[in-house]
C-alpha positions as CSV (number, residue, x, y, z in Angstrom):
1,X,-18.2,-1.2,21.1
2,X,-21.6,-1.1,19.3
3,X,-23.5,-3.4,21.5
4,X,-22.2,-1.7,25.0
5,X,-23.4,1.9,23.6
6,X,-27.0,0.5,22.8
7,X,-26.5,-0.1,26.4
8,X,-26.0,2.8,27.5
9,X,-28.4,4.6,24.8
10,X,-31.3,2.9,26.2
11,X,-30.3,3.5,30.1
12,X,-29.3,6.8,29.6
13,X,-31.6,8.2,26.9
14,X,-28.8,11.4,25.6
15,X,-29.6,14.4,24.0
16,X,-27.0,13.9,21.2
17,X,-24.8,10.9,19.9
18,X,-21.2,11.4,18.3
19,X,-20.6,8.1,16.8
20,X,-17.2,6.3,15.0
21,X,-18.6,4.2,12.1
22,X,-16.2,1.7,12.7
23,X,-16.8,-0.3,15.9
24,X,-16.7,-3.9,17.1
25,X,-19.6,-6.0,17.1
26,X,-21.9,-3.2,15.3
27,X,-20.9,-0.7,13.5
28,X,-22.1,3.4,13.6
29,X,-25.1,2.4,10.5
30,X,-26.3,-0.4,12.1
31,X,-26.7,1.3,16.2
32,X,-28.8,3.6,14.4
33,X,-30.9,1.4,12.5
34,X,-31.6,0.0,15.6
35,X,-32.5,3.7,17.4
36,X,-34.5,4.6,14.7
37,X,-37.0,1.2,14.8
38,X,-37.4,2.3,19.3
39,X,-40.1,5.5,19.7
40,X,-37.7,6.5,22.6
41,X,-34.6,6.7,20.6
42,X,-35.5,7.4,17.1
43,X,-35.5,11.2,17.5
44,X,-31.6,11.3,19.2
45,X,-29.5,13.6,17.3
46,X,-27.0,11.5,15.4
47,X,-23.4,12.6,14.3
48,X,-21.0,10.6,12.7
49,X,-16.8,11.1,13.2
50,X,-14.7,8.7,11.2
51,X,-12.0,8.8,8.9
52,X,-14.5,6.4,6.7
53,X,-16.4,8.8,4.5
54,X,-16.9,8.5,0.9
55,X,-20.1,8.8,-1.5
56,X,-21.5,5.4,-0.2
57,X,-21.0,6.3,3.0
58,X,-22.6,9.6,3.2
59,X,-25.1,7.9,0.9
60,X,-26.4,5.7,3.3
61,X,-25.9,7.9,6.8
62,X,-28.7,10.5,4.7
63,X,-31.1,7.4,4.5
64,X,-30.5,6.7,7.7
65,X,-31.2,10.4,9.0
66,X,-27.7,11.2,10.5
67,X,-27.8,15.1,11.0
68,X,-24.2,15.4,10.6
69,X,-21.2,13.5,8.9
70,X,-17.4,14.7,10.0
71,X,-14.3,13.5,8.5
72,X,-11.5,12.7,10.8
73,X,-9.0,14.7,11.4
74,X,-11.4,17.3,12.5
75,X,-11.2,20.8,14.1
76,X,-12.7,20.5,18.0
77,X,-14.6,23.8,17.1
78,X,-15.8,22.6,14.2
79,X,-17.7,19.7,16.6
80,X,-18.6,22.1,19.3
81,X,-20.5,24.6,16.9
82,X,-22.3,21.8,15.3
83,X,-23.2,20.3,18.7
84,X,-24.6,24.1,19.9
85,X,-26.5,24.1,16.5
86,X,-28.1,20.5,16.7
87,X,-28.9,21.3,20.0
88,X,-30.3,24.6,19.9
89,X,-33.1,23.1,17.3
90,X,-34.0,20.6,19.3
């Protein structure tokens, strides 16, 4: 759920996040609006997977400076390449 991977955001500090949209208790928008207001967290790479994704959607992930947006189904190799990509910028 949303609350348990702030959790673990904060304890762990990744490299990159692949995040559902739709969790319990707070969704994918909101656990990054909440990164993005912490100096040590703001900076994560943040990739979205969910089946939800329509013009609103992608509307509001670009505000919210998601680097990538992925529509479920995906292909795996699709994720892996844009993982090597995000990562090799960083």
């Amino acid at each position: 759920d949303g609350e348990k991977a702030i959790e673990i955001i904060l304890s762990d500090s990744p490299d990159l996040i692949v995040s559902e949209i739709m969790l319990p208790k707070m969704d994918g928008f909101l656990i990054r609006e909440k990164l993005l207001l912490n100096s040590n967290t703001k900076n994560i790479p943040y990739i979205f997977l969910s089946y939800l994704k329509d013009e609103n959607t992608v509307k509001r992930a670009s505000k919210l400076g998601v680097n990538y947006y992925i529509k479920k189904p995906f292909m795996i190799s699709e994720l892996i390449g844009i993982v090597q990509n995000t990562m090799k910028k960083e």
